[in-house]
N, C-alpha and C positions, 0 to 999 in steps of 0.2 A: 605471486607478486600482486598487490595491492594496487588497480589502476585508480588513479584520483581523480574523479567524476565532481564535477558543481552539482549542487544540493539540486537543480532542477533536474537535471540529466535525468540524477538518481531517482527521482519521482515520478519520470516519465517512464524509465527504466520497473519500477515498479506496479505502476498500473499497467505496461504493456505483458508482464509477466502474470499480472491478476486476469487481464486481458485472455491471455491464451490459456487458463485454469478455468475460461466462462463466469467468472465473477459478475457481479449483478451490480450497476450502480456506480463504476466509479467513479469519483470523484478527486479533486488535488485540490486543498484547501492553500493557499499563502498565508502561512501564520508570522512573515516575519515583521508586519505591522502590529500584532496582534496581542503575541508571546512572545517570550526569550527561552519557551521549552524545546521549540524546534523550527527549522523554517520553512518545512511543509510536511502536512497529515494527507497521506494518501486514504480515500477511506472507500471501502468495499464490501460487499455481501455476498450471501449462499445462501441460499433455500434449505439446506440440512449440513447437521455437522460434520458429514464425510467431505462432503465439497468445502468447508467451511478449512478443514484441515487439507487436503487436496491446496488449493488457493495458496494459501501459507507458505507449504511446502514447495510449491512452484515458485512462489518470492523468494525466497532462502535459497533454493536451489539456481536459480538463472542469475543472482547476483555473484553467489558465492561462485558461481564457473569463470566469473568475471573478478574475481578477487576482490569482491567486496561482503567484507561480514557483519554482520551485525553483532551490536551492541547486548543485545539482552531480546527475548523472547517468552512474552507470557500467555497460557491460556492455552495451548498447542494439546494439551494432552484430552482437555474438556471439548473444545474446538465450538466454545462457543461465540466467543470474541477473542481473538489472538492478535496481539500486540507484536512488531515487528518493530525493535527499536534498531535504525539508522544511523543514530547520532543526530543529522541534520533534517532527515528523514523518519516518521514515523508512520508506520503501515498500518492501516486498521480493519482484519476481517472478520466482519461480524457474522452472524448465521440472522436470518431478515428478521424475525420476531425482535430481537434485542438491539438493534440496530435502529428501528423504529422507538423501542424504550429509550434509550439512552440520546439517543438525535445529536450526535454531535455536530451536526452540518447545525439546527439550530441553537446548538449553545456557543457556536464560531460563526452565529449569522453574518459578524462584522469582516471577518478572513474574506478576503478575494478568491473566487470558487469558479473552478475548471471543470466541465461534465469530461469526460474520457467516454468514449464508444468504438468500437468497432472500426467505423469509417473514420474516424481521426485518429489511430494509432498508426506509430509510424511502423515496415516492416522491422523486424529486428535483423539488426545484422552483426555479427561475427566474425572476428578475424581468425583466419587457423594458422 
């Protein structure tokens, strides 16, 4: 069963699953000033493309327990930059070399920008 989560939820719900994969960087951009493509880019990194697909997998997998799936996923198989489309929500895990090439924090300098770490994710919690 499909629970219907506000586009922020799910973006928090995202970086706390990038979160516990040890993802590097993340970040929650507000694109809904911005764009009309989505109304936030979760964006994140890995050091290599095991952890790069690792990361991914952990998003897809701790939504989808939660009955939420995505849209379309590209890049998974390369795991250099994997796209995790949301709908409202798009996830961005980059591997750090490309991540730095492409800068999407600075081509959305104008988007209102969230750092995510550690000490501010909240626990996850789970109903059984």
């Amino acid at each position: 069963m499909r629970k219907e989560i506000t586009a922020r939820k799910k973006a928090n719900r995202i970086s706390e699953a990038a979160l516990n994969k040890k993802a590097d960087g993340i970040i929650i951009l507000d694109m809904r000033a911005v764009s009309n493509i989505t109304d936030y880019f979760v964006i994140c990194g890995a050091p290599s493309t095991r952890r790069v697909r690792a990361v991914a997998e952990g998003i897809e997998e701790d939504l989808a327990g939660d009955g939420i799936k995505h849209w379309h996923i590209e890049g998974k198989e390369e795991a250099l930059w994997v796209l995790l489309d949301y709908g409202d929500v798009i996830a961005h895990v980059f591997q750090e070399e490309l991540r730095g090439f492409y800068n999407l924090e600075r081509l959305w300098q104008d988007a209102p920008k969230e750092r995510i770490s550690a000490s501010c994710a909240s626990p996850k919690s789970k109903q059984a």
